[in-house]
C-alpha positions as CSV (number, residue, x, y, z in Angstrom):
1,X,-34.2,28.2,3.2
2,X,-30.3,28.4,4.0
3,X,-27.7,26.0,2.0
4,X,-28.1,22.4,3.9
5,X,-24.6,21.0,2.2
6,X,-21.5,22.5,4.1
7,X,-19.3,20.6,1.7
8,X,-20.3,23.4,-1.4
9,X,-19.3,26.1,0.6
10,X,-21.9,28.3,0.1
11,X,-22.4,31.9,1.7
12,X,-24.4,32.2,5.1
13,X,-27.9,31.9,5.1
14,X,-27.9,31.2,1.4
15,X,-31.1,30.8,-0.4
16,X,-31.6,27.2,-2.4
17,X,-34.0,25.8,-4.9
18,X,-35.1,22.8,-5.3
19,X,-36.0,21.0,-8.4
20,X,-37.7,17.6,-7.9
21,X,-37.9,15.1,-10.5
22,X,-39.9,11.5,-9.5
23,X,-38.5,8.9,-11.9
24,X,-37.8,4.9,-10.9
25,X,-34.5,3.7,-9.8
26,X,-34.3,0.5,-11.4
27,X,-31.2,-0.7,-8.8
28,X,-33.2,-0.6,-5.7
29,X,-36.5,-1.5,-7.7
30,X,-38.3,2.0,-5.1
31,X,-39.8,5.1,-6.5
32,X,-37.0,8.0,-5.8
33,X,-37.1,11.2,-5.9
34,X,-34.0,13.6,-7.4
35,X,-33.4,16.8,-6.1
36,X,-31.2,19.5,-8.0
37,X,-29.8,21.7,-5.4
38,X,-28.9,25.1,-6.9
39,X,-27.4,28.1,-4.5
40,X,-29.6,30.9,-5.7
41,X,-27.7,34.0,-3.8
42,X,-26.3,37.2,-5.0
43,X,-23.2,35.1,-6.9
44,X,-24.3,35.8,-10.8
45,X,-22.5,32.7,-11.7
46,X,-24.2,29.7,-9.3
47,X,-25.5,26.6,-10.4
48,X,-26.5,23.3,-9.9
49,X,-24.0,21.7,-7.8
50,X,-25.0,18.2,-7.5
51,X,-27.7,15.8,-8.3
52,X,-28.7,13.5,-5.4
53,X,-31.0,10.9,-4.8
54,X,-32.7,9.8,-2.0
55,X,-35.5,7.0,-0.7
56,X,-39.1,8.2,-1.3
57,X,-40.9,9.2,1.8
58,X,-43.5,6.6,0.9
59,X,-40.8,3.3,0.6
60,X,-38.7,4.5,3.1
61,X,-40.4,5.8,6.4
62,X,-37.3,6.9,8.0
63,X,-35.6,10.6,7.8
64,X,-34.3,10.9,4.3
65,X,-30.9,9.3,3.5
66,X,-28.8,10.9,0.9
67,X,-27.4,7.5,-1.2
68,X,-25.8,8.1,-3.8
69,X,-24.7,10.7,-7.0
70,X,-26.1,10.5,-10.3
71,X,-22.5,11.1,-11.9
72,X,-18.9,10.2,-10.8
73,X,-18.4,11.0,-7.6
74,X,-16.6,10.3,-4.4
75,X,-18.5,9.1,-1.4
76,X,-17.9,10.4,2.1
77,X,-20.1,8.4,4.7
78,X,-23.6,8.2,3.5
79,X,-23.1,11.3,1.7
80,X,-22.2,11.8,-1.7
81,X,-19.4,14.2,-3.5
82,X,-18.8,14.8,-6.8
83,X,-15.3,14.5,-8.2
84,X,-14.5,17.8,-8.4
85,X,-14.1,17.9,-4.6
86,X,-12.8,14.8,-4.1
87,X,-9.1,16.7,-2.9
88,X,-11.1,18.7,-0.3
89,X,-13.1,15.3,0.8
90,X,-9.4,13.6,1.6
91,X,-8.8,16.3,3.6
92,X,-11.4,16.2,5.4
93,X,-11.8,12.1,5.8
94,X,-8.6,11.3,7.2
95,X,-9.4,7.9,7.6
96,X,-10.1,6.6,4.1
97,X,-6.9,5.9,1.4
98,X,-4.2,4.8,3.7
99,X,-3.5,1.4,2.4
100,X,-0.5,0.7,4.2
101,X,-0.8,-1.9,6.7
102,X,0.9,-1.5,10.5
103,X,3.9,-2.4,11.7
104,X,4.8,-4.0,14.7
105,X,8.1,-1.4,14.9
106,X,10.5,0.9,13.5
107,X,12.7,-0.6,10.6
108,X,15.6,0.1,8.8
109,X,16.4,-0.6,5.3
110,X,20.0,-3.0,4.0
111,X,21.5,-4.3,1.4
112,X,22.2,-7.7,0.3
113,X,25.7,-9.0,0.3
114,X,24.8,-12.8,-0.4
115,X,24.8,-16.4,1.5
116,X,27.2,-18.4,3.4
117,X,27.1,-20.9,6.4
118,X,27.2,-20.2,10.2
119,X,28.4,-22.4,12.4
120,X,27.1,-22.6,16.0
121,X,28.8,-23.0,19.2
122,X,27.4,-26.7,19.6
123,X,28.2,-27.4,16.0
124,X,24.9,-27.1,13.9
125,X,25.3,-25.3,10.5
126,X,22.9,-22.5,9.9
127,X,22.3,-21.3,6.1
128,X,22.3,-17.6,6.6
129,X,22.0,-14.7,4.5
130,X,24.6,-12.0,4.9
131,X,23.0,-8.0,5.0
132,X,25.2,-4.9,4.7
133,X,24.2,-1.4,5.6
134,X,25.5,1.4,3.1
135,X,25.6,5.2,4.6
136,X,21.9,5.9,5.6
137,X,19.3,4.8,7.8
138,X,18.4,8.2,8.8
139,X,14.4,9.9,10.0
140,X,13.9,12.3,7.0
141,X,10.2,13.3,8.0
142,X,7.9,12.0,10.9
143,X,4.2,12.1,10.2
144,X,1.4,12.7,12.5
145,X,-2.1,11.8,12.9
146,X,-3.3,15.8,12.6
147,X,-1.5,16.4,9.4
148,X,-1.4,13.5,7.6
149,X,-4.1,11.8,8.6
150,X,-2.3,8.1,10.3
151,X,1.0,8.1,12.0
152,X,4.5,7.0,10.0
153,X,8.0,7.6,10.2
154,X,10.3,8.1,6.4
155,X,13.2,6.7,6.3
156,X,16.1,7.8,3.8
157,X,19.0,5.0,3.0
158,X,21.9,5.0,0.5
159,X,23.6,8.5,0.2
160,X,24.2,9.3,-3.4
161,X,25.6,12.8,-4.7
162,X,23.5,15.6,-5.2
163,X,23.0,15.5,-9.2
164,X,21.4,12.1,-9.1
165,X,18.5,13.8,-7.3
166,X,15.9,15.8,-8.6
167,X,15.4,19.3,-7.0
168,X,11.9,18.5,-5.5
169,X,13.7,15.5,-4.1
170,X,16.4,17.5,-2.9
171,X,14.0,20.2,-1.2
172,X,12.1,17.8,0.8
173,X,15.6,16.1,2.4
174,X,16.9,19.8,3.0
175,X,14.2,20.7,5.0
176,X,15.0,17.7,7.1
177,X,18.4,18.5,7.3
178,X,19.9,15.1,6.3
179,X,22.1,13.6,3.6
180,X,21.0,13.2,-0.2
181,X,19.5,9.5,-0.3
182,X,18.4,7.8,-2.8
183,X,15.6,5.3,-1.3
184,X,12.8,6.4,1.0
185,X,10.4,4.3,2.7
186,X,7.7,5.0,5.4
187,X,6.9,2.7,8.1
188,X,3.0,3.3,10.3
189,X,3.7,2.6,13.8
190,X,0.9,2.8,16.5
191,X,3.1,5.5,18.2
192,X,5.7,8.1,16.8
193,X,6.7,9.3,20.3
194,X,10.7,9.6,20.3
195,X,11.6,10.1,16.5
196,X,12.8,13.4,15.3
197,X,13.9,14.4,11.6
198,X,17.7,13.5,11.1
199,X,17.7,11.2,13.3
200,X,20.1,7.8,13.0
201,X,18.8,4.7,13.4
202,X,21.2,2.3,14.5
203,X,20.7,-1.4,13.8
204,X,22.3,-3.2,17.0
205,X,20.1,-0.6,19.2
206,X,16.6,-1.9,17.1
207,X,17.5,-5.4,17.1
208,X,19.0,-8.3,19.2
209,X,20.3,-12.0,18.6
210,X,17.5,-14.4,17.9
211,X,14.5,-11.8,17.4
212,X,12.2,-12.3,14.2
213,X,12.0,-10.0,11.6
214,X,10.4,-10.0,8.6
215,X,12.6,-9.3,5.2
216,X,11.1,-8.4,2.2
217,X,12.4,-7.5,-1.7
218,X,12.1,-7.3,-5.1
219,X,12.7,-11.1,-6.5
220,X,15.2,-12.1,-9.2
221,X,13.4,-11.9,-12.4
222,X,13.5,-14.8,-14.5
223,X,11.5,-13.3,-17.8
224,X,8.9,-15.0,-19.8
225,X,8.9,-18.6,-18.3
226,X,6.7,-21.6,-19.1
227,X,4.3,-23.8,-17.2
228,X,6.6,-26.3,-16.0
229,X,9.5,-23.8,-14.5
230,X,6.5,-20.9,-13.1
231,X,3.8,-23.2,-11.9
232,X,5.8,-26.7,-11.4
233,X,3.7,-28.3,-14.0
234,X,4.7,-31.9,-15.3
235,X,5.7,-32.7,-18.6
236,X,3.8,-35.2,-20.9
237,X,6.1,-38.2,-22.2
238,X,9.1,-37.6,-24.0
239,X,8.8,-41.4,-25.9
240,X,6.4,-43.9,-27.4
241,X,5.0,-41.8,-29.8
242,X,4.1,-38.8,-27.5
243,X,3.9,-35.0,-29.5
244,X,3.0,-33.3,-26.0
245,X,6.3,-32.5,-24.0
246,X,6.5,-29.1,-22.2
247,X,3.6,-27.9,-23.9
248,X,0.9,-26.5,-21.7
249,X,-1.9,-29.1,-22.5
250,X,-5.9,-27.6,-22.1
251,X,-6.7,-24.7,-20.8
252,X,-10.5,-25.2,-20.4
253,X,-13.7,-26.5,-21.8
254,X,-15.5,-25.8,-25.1
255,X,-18.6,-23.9,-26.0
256,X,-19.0,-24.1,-22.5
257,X,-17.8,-21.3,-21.1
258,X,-16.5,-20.9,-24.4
259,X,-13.3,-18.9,-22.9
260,X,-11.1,-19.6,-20.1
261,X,-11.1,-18.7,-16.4
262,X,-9.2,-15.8,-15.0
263,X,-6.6,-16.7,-12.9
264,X,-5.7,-19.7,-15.0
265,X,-1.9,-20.7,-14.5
266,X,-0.6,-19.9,-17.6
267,X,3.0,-19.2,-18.9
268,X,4.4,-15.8,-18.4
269,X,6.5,-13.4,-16.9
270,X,8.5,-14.8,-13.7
271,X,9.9,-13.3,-10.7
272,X,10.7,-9.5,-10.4
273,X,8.0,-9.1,-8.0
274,X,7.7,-7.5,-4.5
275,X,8.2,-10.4,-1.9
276,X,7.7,-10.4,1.9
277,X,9.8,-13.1,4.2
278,X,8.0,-13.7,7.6
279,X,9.5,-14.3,10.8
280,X,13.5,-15.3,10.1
281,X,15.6,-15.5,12.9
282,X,19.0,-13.1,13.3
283,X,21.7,-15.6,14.1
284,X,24.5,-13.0,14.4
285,X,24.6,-9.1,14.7
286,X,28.6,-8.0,14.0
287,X,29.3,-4.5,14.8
288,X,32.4,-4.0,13.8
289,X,31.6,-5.1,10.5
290,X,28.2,-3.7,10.3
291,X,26.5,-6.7,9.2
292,X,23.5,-8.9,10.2
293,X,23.5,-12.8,9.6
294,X,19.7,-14.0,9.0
295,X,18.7,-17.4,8.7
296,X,17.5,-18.8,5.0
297,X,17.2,-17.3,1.9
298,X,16.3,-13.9,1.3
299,X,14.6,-12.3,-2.2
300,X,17.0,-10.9,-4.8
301,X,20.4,-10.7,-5.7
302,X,23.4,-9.4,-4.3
303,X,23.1,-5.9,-4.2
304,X,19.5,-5.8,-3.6
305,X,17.5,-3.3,-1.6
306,X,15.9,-4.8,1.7
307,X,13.3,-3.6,3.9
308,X,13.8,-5.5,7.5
309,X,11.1,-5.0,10.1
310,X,10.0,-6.8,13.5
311,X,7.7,-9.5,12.7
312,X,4.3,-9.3,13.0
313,X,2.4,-11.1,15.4
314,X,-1.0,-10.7,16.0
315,X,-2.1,-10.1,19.7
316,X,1.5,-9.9,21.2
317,X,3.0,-6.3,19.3
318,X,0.1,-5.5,17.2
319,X,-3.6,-5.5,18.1
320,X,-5.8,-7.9,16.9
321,X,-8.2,-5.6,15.2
């Protein structure tokens, strides 16, 4: 009987032996049955490659269904792997570990310069943030659907000299031609028809007056905090005898549950975190100065890195699904 796993890459027509083994799996509460598949051709040095288990014919009157590994392993469909191949089961499942969600378009990366007000041809004042653009802003690899598995454009911003780059780092922007940068950033579109490596993206060409976009950042940190300044708390009485001011009061029952919940607003570490801003409006687009004015407040300081994509919305320039 020839080798019924391609995955092990065994030789044509390979003889295997099988070694079965009736036990009780006590997770699906059904007799199984485990078979130790073992290529048994010319190669001196074959061995068991796997344990699997499947549904005994009795329980289960179905073609067998391969469920699940008896060790650490990676599953590919209904099939089990072990870890040892899990490299050659990404490759080969191109649909499973791309986490990154889709975007609605191509975005550009800026800096933040800080706040001021913007007044309106009728008069209204607009809070807006002011964004700079440093030297940048340029395609520094374009992947595809065949050989990467899901379709993204990189994006390299902020030239810095060559020394503050490591040579890996260097080697990849080389082969694309461009500038030494120091911050890259992919962005999955739907369709990467049109981008090329080294190629500029402009902001005034990607965006308009008045369109959403959605900003996000690294907040300002504000280090170990307590209740009242991370979670808004209220503070007990400062008079009439009172010992409880700022202090953070019960944090659950007694013997039952005898510990406290997870998730449990606590003090701790503020800010510092990854933040996304949805749907701003761009009140001003100035060329000359190669700035963009977007209303309310954006995460970070001055000086901050900013990621600044077309806003998502659901049904009109993304799908649904």
């Amino acid at each position: 009987m020839s080798c019924l796993l391609p995955q092990f890459k065994c030789p044509p027509d390979t003889p295997v032996q099988f070694r079965r083994h009736r036990h009780t799996s006590a997770h699906h509460l059904f007799p199984t049955v485990s078979i130790a598949v073992a290529c048994t051709g010319q190669d001196p040095h074959s061995r068991s490659r796997s344990i699997i288990n499947r549904w005994h014919p009795q329980s289960r009157p179905a073609m067998p269904h391969y469920m699940s590994l008896r060790s650490s392993s990676h599953h590919l469909g209904g099939l089990a792997v072990p870890s040892k191949l899990k490299r050659r089961v990404r490759s080969i499942d191109n649909n499973r570990g791309v986490k990154m969600s889709m975007e609605a378009g191509i975005g550009i990366m800026a800096t933040k310069l800080g706040m001021m007000s913007y007044f309106e041809p009728e008069g209204t004042v607009v809070p807006v943030t002011v964004v700079g653009f440093r030297e940048g802003n340029i395609i520094t690899q374009v992947k595809t659907e065949s050989t990467d598995g899901y379709n993204a454009v990189q994006v390299g911003y902020r030239r810095v000299r060559d020394r503050k780059l490591t040579k890996p780092e260097m080697g990849h922007l080389q082969k694309a031609g461009t500038i030494p940068m120091r911050h890259l950033q992919e962005f999955r579109l739907q369709s990467i028809e049109g981008f090329t490596p080294n190629q500029p993206l402009i902001f005034s060409e990607l965006f308009n007056e008045g369109d959403l976009v959605d900003v996000s950042g690294i907040t300002i940190g504000k280090g170990f905090q307590g209740g009242i300044k991370r979670h808004n708390f209220k503070r007990g009485p400062m008079t009439h005898g009172s010992k409880s001011h700022r202090a953070l009061g019960s944090i659950g029952a007694g013997t039952t549950p005898g510990r406290v919940y997870k998730g449990k607003k606590m003090p701790g570490r503020m800010g510092g975190t990854k933040t996304k801003i949805r749907k701003l409006k761009i009140v001003k687009i100035d060329n000359e100065l190669r700035v963009l004015m977007i209303k309310g407040a954006l995460p970070g300081k001055p000086g901050n890195l900013l990621r600044i994509t077309p806003a998502k919305i659901v049904g009109k320039n993304i799908p649904k699904s």
